[in-house]
N, C-alpha and C positions, 0 to 999 in steps of 0.2 A: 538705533538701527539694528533690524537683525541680523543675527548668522547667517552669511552666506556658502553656499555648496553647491558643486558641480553634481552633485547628485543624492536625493532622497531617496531614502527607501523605506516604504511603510511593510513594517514586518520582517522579523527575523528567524522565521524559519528556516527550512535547507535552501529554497530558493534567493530569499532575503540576506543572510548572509555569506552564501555562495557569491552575490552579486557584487556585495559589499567590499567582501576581500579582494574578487578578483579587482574588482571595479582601482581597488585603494592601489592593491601592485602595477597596475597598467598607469598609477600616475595623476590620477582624481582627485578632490577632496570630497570623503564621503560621510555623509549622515545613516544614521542607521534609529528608525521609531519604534518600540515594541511595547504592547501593551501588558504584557504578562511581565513580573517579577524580576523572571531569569529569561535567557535567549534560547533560540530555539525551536520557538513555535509550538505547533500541536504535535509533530512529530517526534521530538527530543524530549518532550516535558509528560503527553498524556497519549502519546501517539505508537509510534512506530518502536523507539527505544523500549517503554517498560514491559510492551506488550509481549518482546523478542526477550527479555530476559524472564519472566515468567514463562513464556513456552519453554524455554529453554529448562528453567528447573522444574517446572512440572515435566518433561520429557525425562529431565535424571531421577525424579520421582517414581513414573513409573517406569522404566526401564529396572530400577532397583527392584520395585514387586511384582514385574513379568519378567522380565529376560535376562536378569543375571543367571537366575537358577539355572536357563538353557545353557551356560557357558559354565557349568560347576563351579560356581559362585554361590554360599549358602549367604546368605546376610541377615535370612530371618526378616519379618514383616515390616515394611518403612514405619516410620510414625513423620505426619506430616508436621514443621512445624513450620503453619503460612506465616506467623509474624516474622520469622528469619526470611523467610521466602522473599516476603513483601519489603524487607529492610535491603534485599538484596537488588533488588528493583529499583527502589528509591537511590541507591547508592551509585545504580549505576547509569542513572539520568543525571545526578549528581556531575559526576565527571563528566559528563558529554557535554552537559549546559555547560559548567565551569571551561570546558576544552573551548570552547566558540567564543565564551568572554576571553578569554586571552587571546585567541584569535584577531579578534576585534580590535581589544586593545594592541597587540605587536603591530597590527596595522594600519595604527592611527584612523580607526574610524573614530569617527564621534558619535556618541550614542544616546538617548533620550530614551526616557521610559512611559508611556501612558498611550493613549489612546491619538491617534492619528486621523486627520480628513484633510481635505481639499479644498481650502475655500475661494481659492484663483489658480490657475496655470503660476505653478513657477514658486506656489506658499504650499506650505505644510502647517496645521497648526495642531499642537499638540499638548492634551486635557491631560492632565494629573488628576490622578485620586483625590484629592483635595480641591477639584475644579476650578486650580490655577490654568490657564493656558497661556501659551506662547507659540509664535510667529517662526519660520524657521525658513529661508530661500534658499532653494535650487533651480538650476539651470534646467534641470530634467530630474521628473520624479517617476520611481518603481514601485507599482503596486502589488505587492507581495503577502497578501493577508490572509492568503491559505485560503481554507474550506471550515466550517461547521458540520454538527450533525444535522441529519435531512431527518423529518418526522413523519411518519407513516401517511402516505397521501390518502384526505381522504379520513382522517382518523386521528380527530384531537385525544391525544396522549400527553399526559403531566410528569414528563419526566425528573423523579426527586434525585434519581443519584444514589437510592436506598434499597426501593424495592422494584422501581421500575426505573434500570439505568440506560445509557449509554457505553461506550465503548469506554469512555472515560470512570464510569462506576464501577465498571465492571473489573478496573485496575484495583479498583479500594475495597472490593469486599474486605471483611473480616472474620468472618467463615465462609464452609464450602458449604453452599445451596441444595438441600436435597433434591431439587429439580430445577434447573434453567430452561425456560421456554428463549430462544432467539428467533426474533421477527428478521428474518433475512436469512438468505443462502448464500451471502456473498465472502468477501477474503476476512471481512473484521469481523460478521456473526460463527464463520467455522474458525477462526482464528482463537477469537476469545471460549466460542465452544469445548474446543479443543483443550485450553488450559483446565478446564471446569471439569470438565469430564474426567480427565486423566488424574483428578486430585480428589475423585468422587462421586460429584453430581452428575445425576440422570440430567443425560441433554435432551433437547427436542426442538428441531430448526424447522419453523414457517415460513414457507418459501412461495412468493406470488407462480413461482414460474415452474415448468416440469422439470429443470435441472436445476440443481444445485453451480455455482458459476458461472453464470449464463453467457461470460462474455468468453468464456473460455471456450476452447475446442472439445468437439462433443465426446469423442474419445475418454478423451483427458477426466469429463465431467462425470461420465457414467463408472468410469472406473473408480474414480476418486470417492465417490457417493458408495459403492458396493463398500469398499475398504473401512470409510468412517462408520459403514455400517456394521462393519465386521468388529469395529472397535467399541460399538454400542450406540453412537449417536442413533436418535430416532428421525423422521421425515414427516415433512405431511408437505407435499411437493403440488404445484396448482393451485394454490390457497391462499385466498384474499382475507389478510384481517380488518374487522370493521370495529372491534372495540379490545382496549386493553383498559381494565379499571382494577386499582387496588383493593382486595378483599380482607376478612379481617385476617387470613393466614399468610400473605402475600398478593397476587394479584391473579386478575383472570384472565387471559387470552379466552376472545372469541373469532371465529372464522369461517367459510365458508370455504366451498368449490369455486373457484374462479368458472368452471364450462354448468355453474348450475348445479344447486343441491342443498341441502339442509343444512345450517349452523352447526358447528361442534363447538364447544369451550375444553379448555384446558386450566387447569390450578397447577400455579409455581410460586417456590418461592421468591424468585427474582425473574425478572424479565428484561431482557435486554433488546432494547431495539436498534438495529445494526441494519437497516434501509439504505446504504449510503450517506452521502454528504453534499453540502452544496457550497457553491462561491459563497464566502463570506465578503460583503462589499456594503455590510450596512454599518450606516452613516460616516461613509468616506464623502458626503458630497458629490457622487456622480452625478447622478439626475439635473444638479442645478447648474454642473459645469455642462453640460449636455453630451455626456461620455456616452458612445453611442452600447448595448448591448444586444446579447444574442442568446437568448432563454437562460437567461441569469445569470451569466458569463460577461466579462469584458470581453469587447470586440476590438481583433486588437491587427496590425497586418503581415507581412514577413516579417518584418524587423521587430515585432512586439510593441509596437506604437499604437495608440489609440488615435482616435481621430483628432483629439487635440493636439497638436504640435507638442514635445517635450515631457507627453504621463506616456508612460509605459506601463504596461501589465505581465504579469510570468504566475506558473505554477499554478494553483488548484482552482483561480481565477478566471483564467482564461480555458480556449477548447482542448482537448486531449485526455489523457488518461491524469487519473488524479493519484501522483504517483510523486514521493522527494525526490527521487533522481531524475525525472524528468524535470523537475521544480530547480534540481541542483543545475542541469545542461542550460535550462532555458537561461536562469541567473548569469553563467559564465556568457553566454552568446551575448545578452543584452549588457553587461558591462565590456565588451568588447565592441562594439553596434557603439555604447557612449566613447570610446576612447579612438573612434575614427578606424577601427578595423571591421573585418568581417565574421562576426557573427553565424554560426551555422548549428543547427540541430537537427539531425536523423529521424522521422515520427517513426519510421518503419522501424527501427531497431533501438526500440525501448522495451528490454524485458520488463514481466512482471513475474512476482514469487508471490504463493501463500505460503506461510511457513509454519503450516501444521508437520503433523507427520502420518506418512513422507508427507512433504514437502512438494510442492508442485509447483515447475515453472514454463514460462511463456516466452516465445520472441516471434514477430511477427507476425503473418497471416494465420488465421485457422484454417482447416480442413473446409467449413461452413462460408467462411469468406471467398476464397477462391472459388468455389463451385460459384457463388452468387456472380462474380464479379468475371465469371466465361472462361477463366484463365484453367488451360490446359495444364495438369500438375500431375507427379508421380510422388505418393506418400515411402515411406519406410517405415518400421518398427523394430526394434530390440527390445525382448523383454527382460530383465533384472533380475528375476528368476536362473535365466540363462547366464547370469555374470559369476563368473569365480568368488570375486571378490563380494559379491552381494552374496552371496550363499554365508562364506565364511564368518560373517557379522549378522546374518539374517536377517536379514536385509533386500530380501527377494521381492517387496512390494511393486508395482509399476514398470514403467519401459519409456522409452526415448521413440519417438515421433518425429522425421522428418518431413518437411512437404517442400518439393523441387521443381521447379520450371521442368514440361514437359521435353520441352526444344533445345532449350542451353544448358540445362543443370544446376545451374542458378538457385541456392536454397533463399524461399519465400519465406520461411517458418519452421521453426521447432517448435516442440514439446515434450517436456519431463517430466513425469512424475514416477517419485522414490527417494530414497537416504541419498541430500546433498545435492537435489536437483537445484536447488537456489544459486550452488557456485558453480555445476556443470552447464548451466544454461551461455556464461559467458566466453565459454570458445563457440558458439553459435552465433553470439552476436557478434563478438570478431568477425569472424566467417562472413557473415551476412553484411558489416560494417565495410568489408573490401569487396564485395561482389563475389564469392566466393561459391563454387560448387560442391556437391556431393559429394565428388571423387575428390575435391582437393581435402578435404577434411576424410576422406575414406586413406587415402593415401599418406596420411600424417603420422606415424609410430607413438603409438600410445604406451604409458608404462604399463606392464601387467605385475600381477592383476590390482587396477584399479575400479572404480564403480566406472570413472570416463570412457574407459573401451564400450559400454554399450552405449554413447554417447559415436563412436565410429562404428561401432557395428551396425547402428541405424541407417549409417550415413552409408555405408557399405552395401546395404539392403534396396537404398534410395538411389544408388548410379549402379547396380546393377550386378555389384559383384561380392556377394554375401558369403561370411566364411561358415558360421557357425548357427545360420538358418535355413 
């Protein structure tokens, strides 16, 4: 007889294991399937983790050979060494995976390693490397199997991982690339750009659309693009590629004008294609349990249930922003939904961060949404420039964006971009999390000088009574 469990979860990513734990503390017995090695998911292992610790030393990299000098700092010219770089990276996914296995285990999850499907409501069955399988019951199972990369629509591309990578190759290089072509303008081709660039390589991002972050607010986008352009990145903005083929020096981008025009090619030696991602949901068996979907997404209802009685779905599966901490809230609601409580998640106030430099962050409506959607609004701006503290670090890039309910004051939305907007954006989603107006965050004593005052001076701008604009 198999293993019985009150609750499955295929995938251990942030939302997978987020469920797991809370799921285990609220009193459960839980399983937890993962097909990679170590836990984690795409986020911890090839994802979110390595990518943040390479920005991060490539930013102390170049910060060393541009802007100490500004601060009478002589250090003389860096010398890169990326295998320590890359050893740094590795070490620090290390910990994070290993942080989650002990998690699991403190929490008596029980845990399986291989590949995960569906072959009845209520079974799990689960393929090892060596295509042993085994049978595994739960009462209620959570599909938590993340996202994949999505491949140029339209344009059979052979990605090796070498010369023509993913966001995943582009963690392994082992040198810096005299040129990186990026097929995409979105958070992972300027993210990983961004590393590349500041370590050396000529970037140059292919972008289908005429802004660079297109789901971002237009503001934020135009500025943002000026800046990485001031930093060297190149552009070719409106541009549909229709072939990427390896050459003998690396490979070719080819592309056109999206409104009509003649082909260009570009020669790189790496190419990275960073198009987004899509639900990963192949072969879990959906189709044959007849899980119903919604353009390649699980369809799923308030409670994150499918139309089968007892599968749930969460995270980069289902609709929303493809984001771990939405992946992480959903987790905790749905093991709370299985433990007989209430379950709740906010869509309206799930920030997002790119975390180049600066750094650009999001919460809520954009400037572009609200116009569509009728809703009378009053914007604000601070610019960074104008911050004490942003001066003294130079640090002057970007400003702070608020957008307010015309009638109540009610903030709809912020937006940041500059040094540290990733951890200023979350007194806006407080804010935003209680209903929270302009004035009441205009009205809140800030330390000075910090970068956060132009964080209230926006908001000061936004209810109407600006001190230092």
């Amino acid at each position: 007889m198999s293993e019985q469990f009150d609750v499955v979860i295929i995938g251990s990513g942030p939302g997978g294991y987020v469920c797991a734990i809370k799921a285990a503390q609220l009193g459960l017995k839980i399983a937890i399937v993962e097909k990679m090695k170590t836990f984690g998911g795409t986020c911890l292992n090839i994802g979110c983790i390595p990518s943040k610790a390479l920005l991060h030393a490539s930013e102390m990299f170049h910060e060393a050979e541009h802007g100490l000098e500004k601060l009478g700092i002589k250090v003389g010219k860096p010398k890169l060494d990326l295998k320590t770089m890359m050893g740094h990276k590795d070490a620090t996914v290390k910990a994070n995976v290993d942080g989650v296995q002990f998690l699991l285990k403190k929490n008596k999850v029980t845990t399986f390693h291989g590949t995960g499907s569906i072959p009845a409501a209520g079974k799990v069955a689960v393929k090892s490397d060596d295509g042993k399988e085994q049978i595994i019951e739960g009462k209620n199972i959570v599909i938590a199997t993340g996202s994949d990369v999505a491949g140029i629509p339209g344009v059979d591309v052979k990605i090796d991982e070498k010369t023509i990578v993913s966001s995943t190759g582009a963690l392994l290089l082992d040198t810096v690339p005299k040129h990186l072509v990026v097929v995409g303008g979105g958070v992972i081709g300027l993210e990983m750009g961004s590393v590349w660039m500041r370590l050396g390589a000529k970037v140059t991002v292919v972008e289908y659309l005429d802004t660079i972050l297109g789901s971002m607010d237009n503001d934020v986008s135009k500025q943002f693009q000026r800046i990485l352009g001031k930093q060297g990145m190149g552009f070719k903005l409106g541009s549909k590629v229709t072939g990427v083929e390896k050459s003998k020096k690396g490979a070719t981008v080819t592309f056109e004008p999206v409104k009509g025009g003649d082909p260009e090619k570009i020669e790189a030696d790496i190419v990275l294609v960073a198009t987004g991602r899509r639900p990963y949901t192949d072969n879990l068996g959906l189709d044959a349990l007849g899980v119903e979907m919604d353009r390649g997404k699980v369809k799923t209802d308030a409670h994150w249930q499918t139309n089968i009685k007892g599968i749930y779905a969460i995270g980069d599966v289902i609709d929303g922003p493809m984001l771990a901490h939405k992946a992480e809230d959903e987790g905790s609601a749905v093991a709370e939904v299985l433990a007989g409580q209430a379950g709740h998640v906010n869509y309206n106030v799930i920030p997002g961060v790119v975390y180049t430099q600066p750094e650009v962050a999001s919460v809520g409506a954009t400037e572009e949404e609200l116009k569509k959607a009728g809703i009378e609004y009053v914007a604000g701006k601070f610019p960074f420039s104008a911050n004490g503290r942003g001066r003294a670090m130079n640090q002057t890039d970007g400003f702070v964006k608020f957008l307010a309910d015309k009638a109540t004051d009610r903030v709809l939305g912020a937006h940041i971009i500059g040094f540290g907007a990733g951890e200023m954006i979350h007194e806006c989603a407080v804010l935003m999390e209680f209903g929270g107006s302009s004035e009441d965050l205009a009205r809140t004593c800030h330390a000075h000088p910090t970068m956060s005052e132009a964080v209230r001076e926006a908001a000061m701008a936004t209810s109407g009574k600006p001190i230092h604009i």
